[in-house]
VEXKOL-469138 format. One record per residue (C-alpha): residue number from 1; residue in three letters; x, y, z. Coordinates in pm, whole numbers. Each point is the difference from the previous one (the first is absolute). Example, Ala and Ser with C-alpha at 12.3 -4.5 7.8 and 13.67 -1.06 7.14 Angstrom:
2
[node 1, Ala, [1230, -450, 780]]
[node 2, Ser, [137, 344, -66]]
REM end
This chain:
386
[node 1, Unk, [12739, 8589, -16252]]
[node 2, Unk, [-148, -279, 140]]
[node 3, Unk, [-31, -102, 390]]
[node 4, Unk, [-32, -430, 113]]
[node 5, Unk, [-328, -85, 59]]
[node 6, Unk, [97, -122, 302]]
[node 7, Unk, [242, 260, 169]]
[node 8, Unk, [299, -94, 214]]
[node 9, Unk, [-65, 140, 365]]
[node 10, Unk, [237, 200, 121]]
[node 11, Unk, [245, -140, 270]]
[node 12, Unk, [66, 317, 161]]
[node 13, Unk, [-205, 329, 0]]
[node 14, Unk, [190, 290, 139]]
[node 15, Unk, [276, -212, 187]]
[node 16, Unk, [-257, -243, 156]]
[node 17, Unk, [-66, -335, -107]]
[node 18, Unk, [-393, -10, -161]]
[node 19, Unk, [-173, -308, -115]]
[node 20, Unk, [-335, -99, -103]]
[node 21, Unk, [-157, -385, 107]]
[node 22, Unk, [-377, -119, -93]]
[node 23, Unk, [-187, 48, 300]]
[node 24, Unk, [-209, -257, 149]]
[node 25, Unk, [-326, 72, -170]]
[node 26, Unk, [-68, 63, -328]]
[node 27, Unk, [107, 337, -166]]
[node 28, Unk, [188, 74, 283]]
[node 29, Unk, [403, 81, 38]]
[node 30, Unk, [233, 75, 277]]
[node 31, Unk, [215, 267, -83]]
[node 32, Unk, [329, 93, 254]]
[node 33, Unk, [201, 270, -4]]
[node 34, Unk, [261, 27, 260]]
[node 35, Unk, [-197, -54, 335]]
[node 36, Unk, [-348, 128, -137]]
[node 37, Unk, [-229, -232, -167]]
[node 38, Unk, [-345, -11, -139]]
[node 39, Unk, [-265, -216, -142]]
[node 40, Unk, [-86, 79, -364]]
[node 41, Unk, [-339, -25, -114]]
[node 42, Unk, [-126, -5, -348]]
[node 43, Unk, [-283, 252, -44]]
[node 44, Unk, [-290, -34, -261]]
[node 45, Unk, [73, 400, -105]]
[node 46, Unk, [370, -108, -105]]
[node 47, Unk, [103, -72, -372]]
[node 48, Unk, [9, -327, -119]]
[node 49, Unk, [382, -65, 2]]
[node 50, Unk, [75, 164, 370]]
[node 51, Unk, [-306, -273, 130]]
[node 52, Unk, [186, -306, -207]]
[node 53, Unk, [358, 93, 95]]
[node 54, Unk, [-59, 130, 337]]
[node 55, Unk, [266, 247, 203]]
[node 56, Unk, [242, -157, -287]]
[node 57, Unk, [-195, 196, -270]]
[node 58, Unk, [210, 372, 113]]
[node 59, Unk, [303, -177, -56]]
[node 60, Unk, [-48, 19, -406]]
[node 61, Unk, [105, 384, 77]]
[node 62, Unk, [355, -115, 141]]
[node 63, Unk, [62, -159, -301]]
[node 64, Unk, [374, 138, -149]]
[node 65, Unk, [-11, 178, -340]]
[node 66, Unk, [-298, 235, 81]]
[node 67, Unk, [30, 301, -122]]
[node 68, Unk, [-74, 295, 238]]
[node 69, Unk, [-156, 26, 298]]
[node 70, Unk, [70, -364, 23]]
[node 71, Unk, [367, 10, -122]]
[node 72, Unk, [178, 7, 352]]
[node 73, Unk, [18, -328, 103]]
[node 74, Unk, [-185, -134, 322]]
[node 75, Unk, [335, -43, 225]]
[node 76, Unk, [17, 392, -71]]
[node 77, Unk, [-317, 146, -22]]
[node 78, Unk, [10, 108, 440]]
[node 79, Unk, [267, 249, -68]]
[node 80, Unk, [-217, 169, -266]]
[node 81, Unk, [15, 417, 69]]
[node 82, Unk, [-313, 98, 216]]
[node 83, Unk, [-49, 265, -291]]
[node 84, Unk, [-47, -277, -234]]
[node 85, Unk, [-266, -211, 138]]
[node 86, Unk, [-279, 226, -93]]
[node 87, Unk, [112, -11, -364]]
[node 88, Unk, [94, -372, -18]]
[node 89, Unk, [-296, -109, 187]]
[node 90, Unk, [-261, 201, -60]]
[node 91, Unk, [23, 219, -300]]
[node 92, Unk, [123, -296, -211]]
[node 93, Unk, [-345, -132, 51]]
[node 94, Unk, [-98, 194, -256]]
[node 95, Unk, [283, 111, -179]]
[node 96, Unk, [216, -309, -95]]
[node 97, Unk, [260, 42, -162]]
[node 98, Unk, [-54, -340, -214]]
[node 99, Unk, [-291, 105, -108]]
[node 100, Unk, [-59, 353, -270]]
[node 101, Unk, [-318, 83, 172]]
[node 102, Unk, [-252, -80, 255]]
[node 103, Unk, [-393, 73, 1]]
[node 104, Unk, [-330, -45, 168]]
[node 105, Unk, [-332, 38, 96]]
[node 106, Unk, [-45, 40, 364]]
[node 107, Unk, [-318, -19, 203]]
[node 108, Unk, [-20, 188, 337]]
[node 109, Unk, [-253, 41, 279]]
[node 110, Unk, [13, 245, 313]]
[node 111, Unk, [-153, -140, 277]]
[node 112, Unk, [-159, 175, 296]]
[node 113, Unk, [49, -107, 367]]
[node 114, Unk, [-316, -183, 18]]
[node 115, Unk, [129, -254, -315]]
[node 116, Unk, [-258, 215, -257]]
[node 117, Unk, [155, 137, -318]]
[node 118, Unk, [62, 395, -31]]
[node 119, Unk, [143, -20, -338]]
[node 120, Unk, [124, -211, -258]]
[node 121, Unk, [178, 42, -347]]
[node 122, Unk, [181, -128, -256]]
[node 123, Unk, [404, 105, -73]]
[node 124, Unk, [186, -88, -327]]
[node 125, Unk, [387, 34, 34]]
[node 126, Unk, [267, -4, -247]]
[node 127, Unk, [392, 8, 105]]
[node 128, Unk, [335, -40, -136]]
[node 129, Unk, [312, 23, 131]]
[node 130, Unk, [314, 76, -179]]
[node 131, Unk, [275, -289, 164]]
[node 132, Unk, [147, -221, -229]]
[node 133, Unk, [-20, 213, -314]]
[node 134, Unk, [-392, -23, 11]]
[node 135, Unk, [-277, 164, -122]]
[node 136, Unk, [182, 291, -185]]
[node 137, Unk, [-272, 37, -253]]
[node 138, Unk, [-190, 188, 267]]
[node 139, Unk, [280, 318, 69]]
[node 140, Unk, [61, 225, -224]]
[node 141, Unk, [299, 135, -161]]
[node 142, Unk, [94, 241, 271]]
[node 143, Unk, [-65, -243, 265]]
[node 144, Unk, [196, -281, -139]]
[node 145, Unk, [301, 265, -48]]
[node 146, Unk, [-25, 79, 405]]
[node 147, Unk, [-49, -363, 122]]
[node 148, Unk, [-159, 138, 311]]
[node 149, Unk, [-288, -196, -6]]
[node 150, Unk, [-123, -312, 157]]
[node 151, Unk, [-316, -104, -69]]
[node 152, Unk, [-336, 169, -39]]
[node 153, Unk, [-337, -114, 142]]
[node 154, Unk, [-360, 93, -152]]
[node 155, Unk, [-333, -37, 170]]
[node 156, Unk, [-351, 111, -63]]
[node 157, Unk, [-363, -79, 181]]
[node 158, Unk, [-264, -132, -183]]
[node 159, Unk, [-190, -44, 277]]
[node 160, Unk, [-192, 160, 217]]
[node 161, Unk, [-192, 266, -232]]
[node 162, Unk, [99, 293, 196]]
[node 163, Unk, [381, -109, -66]]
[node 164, Unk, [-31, -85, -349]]
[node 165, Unk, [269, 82, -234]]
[node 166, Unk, [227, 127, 266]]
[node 167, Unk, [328, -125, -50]]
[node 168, Unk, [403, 87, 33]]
[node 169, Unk, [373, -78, -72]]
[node 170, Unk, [240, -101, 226]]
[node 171, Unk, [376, 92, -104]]
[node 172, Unk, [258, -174, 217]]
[node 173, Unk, [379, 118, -11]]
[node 174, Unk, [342, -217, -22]]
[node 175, Unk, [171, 255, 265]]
[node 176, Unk, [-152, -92, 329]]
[node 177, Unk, [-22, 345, 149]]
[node 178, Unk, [-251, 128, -241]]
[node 179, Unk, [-356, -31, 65]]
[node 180, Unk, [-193, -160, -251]]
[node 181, Unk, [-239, 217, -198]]
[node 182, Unk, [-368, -18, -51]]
[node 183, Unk, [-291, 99, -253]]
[node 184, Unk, [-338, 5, 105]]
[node 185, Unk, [-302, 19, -280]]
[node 186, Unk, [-285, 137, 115]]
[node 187, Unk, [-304, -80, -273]]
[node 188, Unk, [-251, 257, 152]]
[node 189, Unk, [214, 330, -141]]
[node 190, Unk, [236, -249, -232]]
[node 191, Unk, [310, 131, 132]]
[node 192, Unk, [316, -134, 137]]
[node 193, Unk, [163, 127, 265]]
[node 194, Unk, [375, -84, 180]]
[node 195, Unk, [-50, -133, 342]]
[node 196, Unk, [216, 118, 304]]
[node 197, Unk, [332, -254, 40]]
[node 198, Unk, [-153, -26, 398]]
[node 199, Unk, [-259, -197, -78]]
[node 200, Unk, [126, -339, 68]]
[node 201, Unk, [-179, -24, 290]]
[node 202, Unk, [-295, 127, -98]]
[node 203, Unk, [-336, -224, -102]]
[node 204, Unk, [-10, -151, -380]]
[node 205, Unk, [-340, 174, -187]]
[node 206, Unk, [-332, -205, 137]]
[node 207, Unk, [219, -239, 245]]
[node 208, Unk, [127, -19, 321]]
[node 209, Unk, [333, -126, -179]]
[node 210, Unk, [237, 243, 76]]
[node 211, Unk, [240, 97, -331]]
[node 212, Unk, [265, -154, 195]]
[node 213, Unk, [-129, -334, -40]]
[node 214, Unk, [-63, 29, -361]]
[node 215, Unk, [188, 237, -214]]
[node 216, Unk, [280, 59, 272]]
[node 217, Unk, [107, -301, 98]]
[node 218, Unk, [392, 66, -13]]
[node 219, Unk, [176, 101, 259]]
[node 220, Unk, [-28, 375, 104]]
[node 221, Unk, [270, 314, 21]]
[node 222, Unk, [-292, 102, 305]]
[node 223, Unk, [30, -395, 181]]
[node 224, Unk, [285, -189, 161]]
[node 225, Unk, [3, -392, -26]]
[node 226, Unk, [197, -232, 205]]
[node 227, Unk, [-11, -377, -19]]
[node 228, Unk, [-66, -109, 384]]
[node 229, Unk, [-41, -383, 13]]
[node 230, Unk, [-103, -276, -160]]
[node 231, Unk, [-293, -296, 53]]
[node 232, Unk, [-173, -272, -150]]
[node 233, Unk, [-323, 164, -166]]
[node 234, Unk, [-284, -175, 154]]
[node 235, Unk, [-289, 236, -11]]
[node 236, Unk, [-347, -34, 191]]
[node 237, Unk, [-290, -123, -192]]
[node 238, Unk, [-186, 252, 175]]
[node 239, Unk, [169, 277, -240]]
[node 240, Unk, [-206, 115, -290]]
[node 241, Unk, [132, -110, -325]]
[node 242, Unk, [168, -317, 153]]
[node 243, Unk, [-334, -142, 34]]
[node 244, Unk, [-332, 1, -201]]
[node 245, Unk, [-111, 389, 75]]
[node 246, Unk, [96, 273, -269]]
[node 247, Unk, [-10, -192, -327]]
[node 248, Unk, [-238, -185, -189]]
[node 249, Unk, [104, -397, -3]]
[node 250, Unk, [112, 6, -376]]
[node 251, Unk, [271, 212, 138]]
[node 252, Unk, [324, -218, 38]]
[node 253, Unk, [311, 194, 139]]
[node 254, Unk, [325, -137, 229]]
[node 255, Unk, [4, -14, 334]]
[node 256, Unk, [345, 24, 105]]
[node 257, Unk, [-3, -215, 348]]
[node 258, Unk, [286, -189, 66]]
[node 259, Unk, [215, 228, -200]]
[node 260, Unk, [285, 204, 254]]
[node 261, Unk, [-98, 353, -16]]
[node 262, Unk, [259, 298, 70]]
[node 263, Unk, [-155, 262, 211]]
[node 264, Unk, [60, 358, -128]]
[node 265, Unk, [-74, 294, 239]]
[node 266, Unk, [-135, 314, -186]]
[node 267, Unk, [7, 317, 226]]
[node 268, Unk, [-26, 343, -108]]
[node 269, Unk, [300, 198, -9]]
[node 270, Unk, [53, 274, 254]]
[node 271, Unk, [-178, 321, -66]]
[node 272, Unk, [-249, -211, -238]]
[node 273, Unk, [-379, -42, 91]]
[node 274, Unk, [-148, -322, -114]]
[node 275, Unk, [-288, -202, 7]]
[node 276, Unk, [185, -234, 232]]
[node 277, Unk, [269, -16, 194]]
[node 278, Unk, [83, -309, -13]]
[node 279, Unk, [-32, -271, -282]]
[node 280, Unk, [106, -379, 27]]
[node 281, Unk, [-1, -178, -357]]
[node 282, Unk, [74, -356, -75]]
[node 283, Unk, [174, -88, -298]]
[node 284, Unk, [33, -364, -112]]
[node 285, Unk, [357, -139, -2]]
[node 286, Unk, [-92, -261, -328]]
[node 287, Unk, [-367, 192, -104]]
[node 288, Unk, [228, 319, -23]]
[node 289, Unk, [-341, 128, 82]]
[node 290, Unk, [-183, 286, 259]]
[node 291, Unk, [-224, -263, 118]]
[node 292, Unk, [-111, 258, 304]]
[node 293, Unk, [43, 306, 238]]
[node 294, Unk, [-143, 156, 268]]
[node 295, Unk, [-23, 347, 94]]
[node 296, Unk, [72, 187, 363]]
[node 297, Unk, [-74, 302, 106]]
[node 298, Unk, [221, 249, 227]]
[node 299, Unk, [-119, -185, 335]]
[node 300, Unk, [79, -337, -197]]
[node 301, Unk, [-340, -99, -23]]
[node 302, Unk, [-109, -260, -302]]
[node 303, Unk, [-220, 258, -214]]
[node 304, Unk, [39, -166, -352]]
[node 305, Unk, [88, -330, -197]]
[node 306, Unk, [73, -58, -370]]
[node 307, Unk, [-62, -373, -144]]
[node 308, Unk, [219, -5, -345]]
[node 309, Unk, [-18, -344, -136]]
[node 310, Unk, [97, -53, -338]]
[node 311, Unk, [-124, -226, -297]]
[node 312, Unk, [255, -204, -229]]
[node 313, Unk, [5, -54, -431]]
[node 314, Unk, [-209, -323, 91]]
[node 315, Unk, [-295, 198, 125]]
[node 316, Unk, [-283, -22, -187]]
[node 317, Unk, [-93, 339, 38]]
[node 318, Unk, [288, 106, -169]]
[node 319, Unk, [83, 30, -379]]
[node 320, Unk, [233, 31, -288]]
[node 321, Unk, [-36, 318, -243]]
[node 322, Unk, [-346, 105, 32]]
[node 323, Unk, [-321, -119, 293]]
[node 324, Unk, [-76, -262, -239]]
[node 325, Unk, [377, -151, -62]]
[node 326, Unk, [92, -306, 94]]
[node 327, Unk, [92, -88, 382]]
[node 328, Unk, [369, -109, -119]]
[node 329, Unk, [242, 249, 203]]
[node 330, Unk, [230, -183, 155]]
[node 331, Unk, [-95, -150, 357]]
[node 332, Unk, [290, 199, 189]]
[node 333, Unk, [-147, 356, -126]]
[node 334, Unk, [-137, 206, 282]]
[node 335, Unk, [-282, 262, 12]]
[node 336, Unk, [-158, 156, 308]]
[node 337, Unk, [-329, -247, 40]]
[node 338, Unk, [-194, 146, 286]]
[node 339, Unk, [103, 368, 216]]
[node 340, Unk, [-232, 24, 341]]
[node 341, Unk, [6, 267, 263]]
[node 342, Unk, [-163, -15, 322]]
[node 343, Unk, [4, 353, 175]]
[node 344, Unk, [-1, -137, 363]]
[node 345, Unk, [-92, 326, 124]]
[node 346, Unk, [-296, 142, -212]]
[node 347, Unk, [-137, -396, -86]]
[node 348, Unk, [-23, 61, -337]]
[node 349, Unk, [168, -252, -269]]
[node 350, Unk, [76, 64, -340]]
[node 351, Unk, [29, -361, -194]]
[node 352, Unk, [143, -36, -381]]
[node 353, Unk, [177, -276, -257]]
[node 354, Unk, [10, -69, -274]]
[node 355, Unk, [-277, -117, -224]]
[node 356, Unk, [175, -40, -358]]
[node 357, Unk, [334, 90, -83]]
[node 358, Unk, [292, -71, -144]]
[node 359, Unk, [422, 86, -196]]
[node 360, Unk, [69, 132, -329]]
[node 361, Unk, [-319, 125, -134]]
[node 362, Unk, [22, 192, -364]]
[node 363, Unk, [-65, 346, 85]]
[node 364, Unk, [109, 375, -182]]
[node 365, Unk, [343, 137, 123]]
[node 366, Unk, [-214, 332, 129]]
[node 367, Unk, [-212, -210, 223]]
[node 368, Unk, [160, 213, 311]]
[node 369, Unk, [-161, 341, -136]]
[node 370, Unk, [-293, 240, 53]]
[node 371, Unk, [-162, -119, -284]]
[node 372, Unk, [-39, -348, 118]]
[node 373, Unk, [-192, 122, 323]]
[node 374, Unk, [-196, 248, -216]]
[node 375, Unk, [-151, -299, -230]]
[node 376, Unk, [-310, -71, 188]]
[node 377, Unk, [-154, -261, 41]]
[node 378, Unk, [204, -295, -72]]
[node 379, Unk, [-14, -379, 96]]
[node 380, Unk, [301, -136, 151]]
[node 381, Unk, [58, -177, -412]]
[node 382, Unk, [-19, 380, -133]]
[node 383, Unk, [226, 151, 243]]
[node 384, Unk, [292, -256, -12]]
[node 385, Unk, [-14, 44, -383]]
[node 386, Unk, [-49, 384, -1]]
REM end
């Protein structure tokens, strides 16, 4: 389906009127929303489109005849379940179900508190998710004939050395109270083993990404959510990832100001120990998008934030079928673009995005097995095809 290349601005955004003018200088808007307003400002790191189009440019998501996440229309997307936002907004950033499945190569640095690198890799991902009748080639007989499963997520480091080859699978389940499962390969004895369902919280393999913010990214039997507000998205330039710092210039992604944002409230759930204790994540009305949270801890202290912004089909990065495909997905396809954390407390920040990636590539039905991991070394061409 197609979107207008100019999209109709919404009138009303969560029972306040919103509207977007041309501000007074150029590349400049005024966006209102209710009684808040901001100044939008286009930004050199921003794809092409969102700089033409403006605050105007989210609006293509709004657009009626999406399929999911986008399919609830605008006027009803604030009374969307707390439990859902995580999905819809987050986890649909990589596995849309429009698309039969997603892939990348995904450059990371961890950097110390003085701004010098500690460590730096490279990640390839593959994922599929199961809505909409797709990507059935990939479950077998037995799991077709349970139609328990939502989507599964593979990963391995190519980068640094000492990381080489490691690699997992992520299974995620259609009954909400079962913790997804996890395979971890470890090259140096070339054995798999089953990771523990707890470990959600816990840091992803050479990152200071925590699995929670990749491979978990649905909402958790251990978490509570509750939608608490909502506001016109205007974030600080000072942030990391909505400025120049943490990607390399060639790296377009969507900013998200001057969409209206609900505010979700993660806490732990009594008797539950957490990294946090509090999480606030904000979750684009029109993006349907996890633009950014922050992280408390028990004495509600700021200790972490998370900078999500995703990339659209119109990215150049991003490609049809294989890394050399064409760049002809359509313009209102999403993929996560660039994922920052700052760790307020320790300094350190880990920065990653996505470097070349892309929908539909050709790849074996067993690509989610041990044997795929086991098949070292392999270029990013080799393993999409193995």
């Amino acid at each position: 389906m197609a979107v207008p290349d100019v999209p109709p601005v919404p009138k009303v955004i969560a029972g306040k009127p919103y509207s977007v003018t041309k501000g007074e200088s150029p590349g400049t808007w005024v966006v209102k929303w209710g009684d808040q307003s901001m100044l939008w400002k286009t930004q050199p790191w921003m794809e092409e489109r969102e700089q033409k189009l403006g605050p105007a440019f989210l609006a293509q998501w709004t657009t009626p005849g999406l399929p999911m996440p986008f399919e609830v229309p605008i006027e009803k997307r604030d009374k969307i379940p707390a439990t859902e936002w995580n999905d819809r907004s987050l986890t649909y950033s990589y596995y849309a179900p429009y698309y039969n499945n997603g892939w990348d190569w995904a450059p990371f640095s961890v950097l110390l508190p003085d701004g010098s690198v500690r460590t730096s890799g490279f990640d390839m991902e593959f994922y599929v998710g199961y809505a909409n009748g797709l990507g059935k080639e990939y479950l077998s007989d037995s799991e077709i004939a349970a139609n328990n499963l939502k989507r599964k997520y593979l990963w391995e480091l190519v980068a640094p050395e000492e990381l080489r080859g490691e690699g997992g699978v992520t299974t995620v389940f259609m009954d909400p109270t079962l913790v997804p499962e996890d395979t971890l390969y470890l090259p140096t004895v070339r054995r798999t083993r089953r990771l523990a369902g707890a470990i959600a919280k816990q840091y992803f393999p050479g990152t200071i990404y925590r699995y929670e913010d990749v491979s978990y990214t649905q909402a958790l039997p251990q978490l509570d959510y509750k939608v608490i507000g909502f506001k016109l998205f205007d974030p600080p330039e000072t942030l990391r990832g909505f400025n120049n710092q943490g990607a390399p210039a060639t790296v377009k992604r969507v900013s998200g100001a001057g969409d209206v944002v609900a505010i979700i409230q993660v806490t732990p759930k009594p008797g539950v120990s957490w990294w946090y204790a509090k999480r606030l994540e904000y979750a684009g009305l029109m993006g349907m998008c996890m633009y950014y949270s922050e992280e408390f801890d028990a004495n509600g202290k700021q200790i972490r934030y998370f900078t999500h912004l995703p990339e659209t089909g119109a990215n150049p990065n991003l490609h049809m079928g294989s890394p050399t495909g064409p760049n002809n997905a359509p313009v209102w396809w999403t993929d996560w673009g660039v994922a920052i954390i700052v760790d307020l407390e320790g300094g350190f920040v880990q920065d990653g995005y996505v470097s070349v990636g892309g929908f539909d590539a050709k790849t074996s039905p067993n690509i989610f097995s041990e044997t795929t991991l086991a098949a070292q070394p392999m270029t990013l061409v080799d393993w999409l095809s193995h």
